[in-house]
RONU-879337 format. One line per field, with one value per residue (C-alpha): residue number from 0; residue in one letter; x, y, z. Coordinates in pm, whole numbers. Example, Ala and Ser with C-alpha at 12.3 -4.5 7.8 and 13.67 -1.06 7.14 Angstrom:
<sites>
nr <- 0, 1
rest <- a, s
east <- 1230, 1367
north <- -450, -106
up <- 780, 714
</sites>
This chain:
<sites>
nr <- 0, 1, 2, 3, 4, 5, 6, 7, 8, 9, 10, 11, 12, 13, 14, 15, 16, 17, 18, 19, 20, 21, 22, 23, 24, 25, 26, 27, 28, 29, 30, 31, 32, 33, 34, 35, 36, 37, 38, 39, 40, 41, 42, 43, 44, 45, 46, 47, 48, 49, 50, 51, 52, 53, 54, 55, 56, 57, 58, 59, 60, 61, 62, 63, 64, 65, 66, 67, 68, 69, 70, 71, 72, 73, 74, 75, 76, 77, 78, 79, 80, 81, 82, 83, 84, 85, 86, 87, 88, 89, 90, 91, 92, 93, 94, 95, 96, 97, 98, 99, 100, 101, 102, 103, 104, 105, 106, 107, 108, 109, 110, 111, 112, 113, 114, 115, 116, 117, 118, 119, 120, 121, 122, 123, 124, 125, 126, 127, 128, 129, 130, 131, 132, 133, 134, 135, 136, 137, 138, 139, 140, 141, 142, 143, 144, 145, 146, 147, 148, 149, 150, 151, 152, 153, 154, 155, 156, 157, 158, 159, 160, 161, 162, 163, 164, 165, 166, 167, 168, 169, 170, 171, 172, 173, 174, 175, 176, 177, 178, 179, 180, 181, 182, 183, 184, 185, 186, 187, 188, 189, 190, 191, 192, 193, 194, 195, 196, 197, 198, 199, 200, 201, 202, 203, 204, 205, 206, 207, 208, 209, 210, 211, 212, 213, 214, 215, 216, 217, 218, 219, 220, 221, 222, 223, 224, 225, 226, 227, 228, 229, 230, 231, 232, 233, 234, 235, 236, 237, 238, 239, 240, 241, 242, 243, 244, 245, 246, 247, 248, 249, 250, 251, 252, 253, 254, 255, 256, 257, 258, 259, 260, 261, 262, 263, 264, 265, 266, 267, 268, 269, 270, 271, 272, 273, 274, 275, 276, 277, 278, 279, 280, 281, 282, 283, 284, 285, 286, 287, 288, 289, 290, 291, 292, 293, 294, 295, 296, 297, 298, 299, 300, 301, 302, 303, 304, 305, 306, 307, 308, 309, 310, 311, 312, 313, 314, 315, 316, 317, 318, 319, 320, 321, 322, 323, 324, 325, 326, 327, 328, 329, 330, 331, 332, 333, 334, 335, 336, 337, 338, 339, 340, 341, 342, 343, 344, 345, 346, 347, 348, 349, 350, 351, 352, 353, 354, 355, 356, 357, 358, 359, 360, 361, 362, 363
rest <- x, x, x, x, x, x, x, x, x, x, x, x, x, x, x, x, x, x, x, x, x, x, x, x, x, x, x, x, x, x, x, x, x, x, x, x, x, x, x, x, x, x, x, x, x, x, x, x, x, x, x, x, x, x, x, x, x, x, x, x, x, x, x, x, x, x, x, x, x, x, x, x, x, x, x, x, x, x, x, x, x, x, x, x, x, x, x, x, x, x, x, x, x, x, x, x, x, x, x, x, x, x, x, x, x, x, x, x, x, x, x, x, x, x, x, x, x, x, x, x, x, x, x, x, x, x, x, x, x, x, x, x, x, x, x, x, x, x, x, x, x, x, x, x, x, x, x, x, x, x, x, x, x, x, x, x, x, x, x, x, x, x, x, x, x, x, x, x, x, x, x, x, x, x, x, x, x, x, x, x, x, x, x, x, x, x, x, x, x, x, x, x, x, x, x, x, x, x, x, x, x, x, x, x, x, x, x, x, x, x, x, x, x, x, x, x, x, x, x, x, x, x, x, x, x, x, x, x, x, x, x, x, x, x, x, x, x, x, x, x, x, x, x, x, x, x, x, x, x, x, x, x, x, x, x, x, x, x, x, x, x, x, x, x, x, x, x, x, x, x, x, x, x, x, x, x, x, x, x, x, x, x, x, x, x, x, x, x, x, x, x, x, x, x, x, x, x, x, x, x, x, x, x, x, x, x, x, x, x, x, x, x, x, x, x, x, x, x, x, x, x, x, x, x, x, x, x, x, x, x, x, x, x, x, x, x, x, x, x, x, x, x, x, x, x, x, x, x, x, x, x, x, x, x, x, x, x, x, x, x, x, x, x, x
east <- 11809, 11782, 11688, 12040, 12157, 12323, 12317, 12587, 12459, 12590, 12635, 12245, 12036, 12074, 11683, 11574, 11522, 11245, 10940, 10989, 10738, 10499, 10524, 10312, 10454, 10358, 10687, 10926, 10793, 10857, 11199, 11247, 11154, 11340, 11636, 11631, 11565, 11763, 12085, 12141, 12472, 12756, 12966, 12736, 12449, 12497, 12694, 12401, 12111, 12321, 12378, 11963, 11894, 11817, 11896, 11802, 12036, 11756, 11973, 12233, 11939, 11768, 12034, 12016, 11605, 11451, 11268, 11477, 11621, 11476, 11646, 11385, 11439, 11138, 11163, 10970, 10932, 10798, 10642, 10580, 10449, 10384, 10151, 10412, 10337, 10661, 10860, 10661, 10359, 10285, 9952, 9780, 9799, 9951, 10283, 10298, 10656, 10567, 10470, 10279, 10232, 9997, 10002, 10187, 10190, 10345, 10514, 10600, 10785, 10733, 10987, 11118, 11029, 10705, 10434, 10380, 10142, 10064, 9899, 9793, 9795, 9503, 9672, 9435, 9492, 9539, 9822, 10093, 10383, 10693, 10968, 11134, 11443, 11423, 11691, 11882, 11590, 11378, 11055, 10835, 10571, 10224, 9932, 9639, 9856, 9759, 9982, 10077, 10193, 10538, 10703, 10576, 10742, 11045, 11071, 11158, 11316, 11034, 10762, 10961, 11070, 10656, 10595, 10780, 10651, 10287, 10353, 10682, 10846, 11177, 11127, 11480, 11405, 11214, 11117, 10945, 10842, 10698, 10411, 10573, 10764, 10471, 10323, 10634, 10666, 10318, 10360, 10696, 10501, 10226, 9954, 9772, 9472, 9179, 8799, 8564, 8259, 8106, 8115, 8403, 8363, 8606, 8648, 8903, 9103, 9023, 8926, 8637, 8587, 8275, 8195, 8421, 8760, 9044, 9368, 9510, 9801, 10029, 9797, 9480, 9643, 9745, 9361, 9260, 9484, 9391, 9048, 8855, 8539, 8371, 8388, 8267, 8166, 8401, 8694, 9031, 8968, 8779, 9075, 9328, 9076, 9108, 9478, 9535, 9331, 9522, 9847, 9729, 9663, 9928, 10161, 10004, 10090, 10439, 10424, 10299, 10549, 10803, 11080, 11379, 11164, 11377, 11675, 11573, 11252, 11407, 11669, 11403, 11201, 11527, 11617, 11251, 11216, 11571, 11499, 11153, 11264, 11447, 11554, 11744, 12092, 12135, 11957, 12154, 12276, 12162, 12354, 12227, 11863, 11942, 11984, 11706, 11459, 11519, 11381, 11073, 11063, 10872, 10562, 10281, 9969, 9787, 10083, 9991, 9735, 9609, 9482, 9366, 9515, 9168, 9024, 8761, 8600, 8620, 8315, 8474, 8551, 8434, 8733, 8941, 8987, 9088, 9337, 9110, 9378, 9315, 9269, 9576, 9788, 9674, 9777, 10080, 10174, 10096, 10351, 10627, 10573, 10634, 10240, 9941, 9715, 9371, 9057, 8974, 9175, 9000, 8694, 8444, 8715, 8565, 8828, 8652, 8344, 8437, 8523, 8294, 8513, 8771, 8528, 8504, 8816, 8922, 9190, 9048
north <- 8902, 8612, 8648, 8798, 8677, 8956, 8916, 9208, 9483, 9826, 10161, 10303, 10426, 10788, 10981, 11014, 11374, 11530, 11536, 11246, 11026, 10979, 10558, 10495, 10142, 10276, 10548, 10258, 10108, 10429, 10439, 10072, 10123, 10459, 10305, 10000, 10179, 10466, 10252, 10550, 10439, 10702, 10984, 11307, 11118, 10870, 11097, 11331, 11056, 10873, 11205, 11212, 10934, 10945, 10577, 10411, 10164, 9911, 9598, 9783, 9947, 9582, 9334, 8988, 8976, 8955, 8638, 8440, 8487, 8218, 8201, 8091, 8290, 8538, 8910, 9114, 9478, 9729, 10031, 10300, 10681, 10881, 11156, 11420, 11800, 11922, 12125, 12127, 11883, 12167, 12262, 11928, 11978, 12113, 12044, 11853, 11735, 11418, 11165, 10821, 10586, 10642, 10422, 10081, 9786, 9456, 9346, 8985, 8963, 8593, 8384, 8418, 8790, 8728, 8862, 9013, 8969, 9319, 9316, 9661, 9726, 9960, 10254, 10201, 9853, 9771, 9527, 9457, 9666, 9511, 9710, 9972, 10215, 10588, 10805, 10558, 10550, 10213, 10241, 9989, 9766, 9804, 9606, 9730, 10007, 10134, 9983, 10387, 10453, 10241, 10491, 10746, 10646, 10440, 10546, 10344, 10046, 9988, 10027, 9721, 9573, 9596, 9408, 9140, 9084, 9059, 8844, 8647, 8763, 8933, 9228, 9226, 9616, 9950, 10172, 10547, 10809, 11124, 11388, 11619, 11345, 11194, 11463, 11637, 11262, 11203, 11586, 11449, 11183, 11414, 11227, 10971, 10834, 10685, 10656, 10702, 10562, 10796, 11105, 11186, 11489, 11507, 11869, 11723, 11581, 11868, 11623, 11702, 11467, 11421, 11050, 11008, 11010, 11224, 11323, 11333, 11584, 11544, 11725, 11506, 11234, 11298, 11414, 11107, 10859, 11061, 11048, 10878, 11027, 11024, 10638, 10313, 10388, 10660, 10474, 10409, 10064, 10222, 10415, 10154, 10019, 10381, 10373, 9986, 10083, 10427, 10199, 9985, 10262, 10446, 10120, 10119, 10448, 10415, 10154, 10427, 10674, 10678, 10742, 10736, 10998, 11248, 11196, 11509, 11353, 11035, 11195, 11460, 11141, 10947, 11245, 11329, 10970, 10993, 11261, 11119, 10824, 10700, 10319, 10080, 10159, 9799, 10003, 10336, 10396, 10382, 10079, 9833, 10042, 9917, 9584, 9589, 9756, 9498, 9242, 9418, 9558, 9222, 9315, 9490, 9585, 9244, 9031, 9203, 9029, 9306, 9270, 9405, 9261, 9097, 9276, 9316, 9659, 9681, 9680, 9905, 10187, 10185, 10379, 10098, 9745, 9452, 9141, 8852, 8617, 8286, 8494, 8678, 8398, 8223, 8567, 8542, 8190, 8199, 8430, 8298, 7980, 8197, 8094, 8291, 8445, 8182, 8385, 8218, 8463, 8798, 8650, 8788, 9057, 9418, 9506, 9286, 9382, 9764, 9584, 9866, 10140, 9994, 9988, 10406, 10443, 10224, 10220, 10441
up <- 9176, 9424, 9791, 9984, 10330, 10479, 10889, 11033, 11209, 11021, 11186, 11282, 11001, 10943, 10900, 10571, 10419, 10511, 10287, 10005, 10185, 9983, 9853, 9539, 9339, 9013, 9109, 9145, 8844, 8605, 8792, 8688, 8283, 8271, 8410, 8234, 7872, 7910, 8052, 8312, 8331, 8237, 8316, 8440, 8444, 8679, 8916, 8931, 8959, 9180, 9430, 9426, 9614, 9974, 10162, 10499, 10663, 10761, 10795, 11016, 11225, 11274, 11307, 11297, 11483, 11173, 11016, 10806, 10476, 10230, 9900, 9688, 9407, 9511, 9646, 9885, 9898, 10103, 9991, 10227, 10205, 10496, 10570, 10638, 10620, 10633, 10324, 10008, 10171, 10404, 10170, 10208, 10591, 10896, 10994, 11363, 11353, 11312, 11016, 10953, 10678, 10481, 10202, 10291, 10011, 10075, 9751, 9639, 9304, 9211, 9143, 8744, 8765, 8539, 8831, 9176, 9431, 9643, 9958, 10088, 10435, 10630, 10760, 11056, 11096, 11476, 11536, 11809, 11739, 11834, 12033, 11828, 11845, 11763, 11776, 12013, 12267, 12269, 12210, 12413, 12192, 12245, 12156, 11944, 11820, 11463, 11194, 11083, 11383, 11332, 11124, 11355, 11659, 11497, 11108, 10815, 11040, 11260, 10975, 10838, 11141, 11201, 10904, 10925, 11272, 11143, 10836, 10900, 10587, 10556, 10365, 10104, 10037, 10151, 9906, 9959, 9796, 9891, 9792, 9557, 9390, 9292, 9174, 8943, 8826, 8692, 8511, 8341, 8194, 8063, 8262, 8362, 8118, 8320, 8276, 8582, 8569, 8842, 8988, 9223, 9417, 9732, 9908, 10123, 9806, 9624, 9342, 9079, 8807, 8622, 8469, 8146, 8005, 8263, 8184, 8544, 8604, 8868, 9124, 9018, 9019, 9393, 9489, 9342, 9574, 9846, 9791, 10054, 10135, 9765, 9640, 9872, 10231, 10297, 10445, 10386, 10261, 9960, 9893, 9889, 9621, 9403, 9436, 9320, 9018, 8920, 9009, 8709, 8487, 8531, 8503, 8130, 8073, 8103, 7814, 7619, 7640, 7380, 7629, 7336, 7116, 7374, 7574, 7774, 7874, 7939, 8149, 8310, 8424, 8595, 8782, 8910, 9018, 9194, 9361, 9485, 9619, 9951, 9929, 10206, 10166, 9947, 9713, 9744, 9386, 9047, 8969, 9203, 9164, 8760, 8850, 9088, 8774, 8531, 8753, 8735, 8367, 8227, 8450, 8370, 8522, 8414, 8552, 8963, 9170, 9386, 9727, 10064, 10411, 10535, 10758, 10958, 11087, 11499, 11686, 11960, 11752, 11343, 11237, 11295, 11161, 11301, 11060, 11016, 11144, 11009, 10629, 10698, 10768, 10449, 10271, 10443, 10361, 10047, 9988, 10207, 9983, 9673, 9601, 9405, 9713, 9707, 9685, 9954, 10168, 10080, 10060, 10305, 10448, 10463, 10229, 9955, 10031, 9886, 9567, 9354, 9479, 9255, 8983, 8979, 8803, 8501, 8229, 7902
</sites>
């Protein structure tokens, strides 16, 4: 699927159902092999996967002020979860009427379809959030605003229009998924094999593993992307680090499963990621979400280069980190040029420097 041009401003973006908001890439990945093996194409089935998914008019809510559309062959993605408490996320916190990213991944799909390059992005990254609109209200732009506070104050179109402001790059979909999703989608596939190679105890989490071989269910599996405070220095750069790892695992897992040994567990799996999953509205149905999967089918977990925006943490307030600007545009460029990311760029970024976090968890 080539890079599309489409420049005329559709009707506003109606608001995504509440609660499926939780973005994890390994969930579009399992929708992209169950789709692609199990054809998902006929009668019943498609009318009832393709009734599941939620869309976002992104195009129609950002008109023509985005950065261009270069036709390169490549693809960019973003994938967004939020830290909504509302519907079935009410138990992992209270519900203030409000939600923010929490888990934000720039995706490049190379050129040829063969690898990706994914850039996460620090929830509490401060950056200069460009004007927004909300509910037909403008929302002013404000510098040193945190990065998750985009979808808070303008949803799914100003986390994107947000994005492409900080790395020049127009984004050619939005993908999300939310807490529960995730969760009923790792049970489907019976778990998630991983090793840790350290103790990770996280009251906050509620995660309890013990050095060795895990089984994750769909409940672990969430503790463990959540985790923050148990692995690294406690931040939310070491957990980026924790969830790029399980990403990779549970991208091999998928490989595993015998998905034809059982139509109903094929089909269970396509309607569980369906369900979990709110797309732009190019991707609203399961036939263009089929041909968007089976430009993705041919890559595995060895074929993504996995990386943290550079970052730095700022000296005004250690909860907070500042983009390393001169690394970040070479990130940046690098993609735009449909390049591999140079080590050079994540090289001396606080996010690199919590490299062992991503060593606690590891494929079996």
């Amino acid at each position: 699927m080539a890079k599309h041009r489409n420049t005329t401003p559709q009707d506003s973006a109606p608001a995504p159902r509440s609660g499926r908001r939780k973005a994890l890439m390994g969930t579009v990945w399992t929708l992209a092999t169950v789709l692609v093996l199990g054809g998902a194409g006929a009668g019943y089935v498609y009318y009832k996967l393709n009734g599941n998914i939620t869309s976002v008019n992104i195009n129609g809510a950002l008109g023509s002020d985005r950065p261009k559309n270069v036709d390169n062959g490549s693809m960019d993605i973003l994938v967004l979860g939020s830290d909504s408490r509302a519907g079935q996320n009410a138990k992992y916190g209270t519900d203030e009427g409000t939600s923010r990213s929490d888990t934000a991944m720039v995706v490049h799909v190379y050129k040829g379809r063969k690898k990706a390059g994914v850039v996460s992005i620090p929830r509490d990254t401060l950056i200069r959030r460009p004007v927004c609109t909300k509910d037909g209200k403008t929302v002013p732009a404000q510098r040193l605003a945190m990065f998750n506070s985009a979808y808070e104050v303008g949803g799914p179109a100003c986390a994107v229009k947000t994005v492409e402001s900080m790395t020049g790059i127009r984004m050619d979909h939005y993908l999300e998924v939310d807490f529960s999703g995730f969760k009923h989608l790792i049970d489907q596939l019976g778990g998630v094999d991983i090793t840790t190679t350290q103790p990770i105890h996280d009251a906050k989490s509620h995660l309890d593993l013990e050095p060795g071989q895990h089984t994750l269910n769909g409940e672990q599996s969430l503790g463990l992307v959540r985790t923050r405070h148990a692995v690294g220095d406690g931040s939310d750069l070491g957990r980026i680090k924790l969830q790029q790892a399980f990403i990779k695992a549970l991208l091999d897992q998928i490989k595993s499963v015998d998905l034809f040994s059982s139509p109903k567990k094929l089909y269970d799996l396509a309607d569980t990621s369906t369900k979990a999953l709110t797309t732009d509205s190019e991707l609203a149905s399961v036939n263009k979400l089929l041909g968007f999967a089976k430009g993705l089918k041919g890559i595995g977990s060895k074929d993504m280069h996995m990386v943290t925006l550079p970052v730095q943490y700022d000296p005004n307030n250690p909860n907070r980190v500042l983009p390393i600007d001169t690394k970040a545009r070479e990130v940046w460029q690098a993609l735009r040029w449909d390049k591999p990311i140079p080590a050079s760029a994540t090289k001396g970024s606080a996010g690199d420097a919590t490299g062992d976090a991503g060593k606690v968890v590891r494929n079996p």
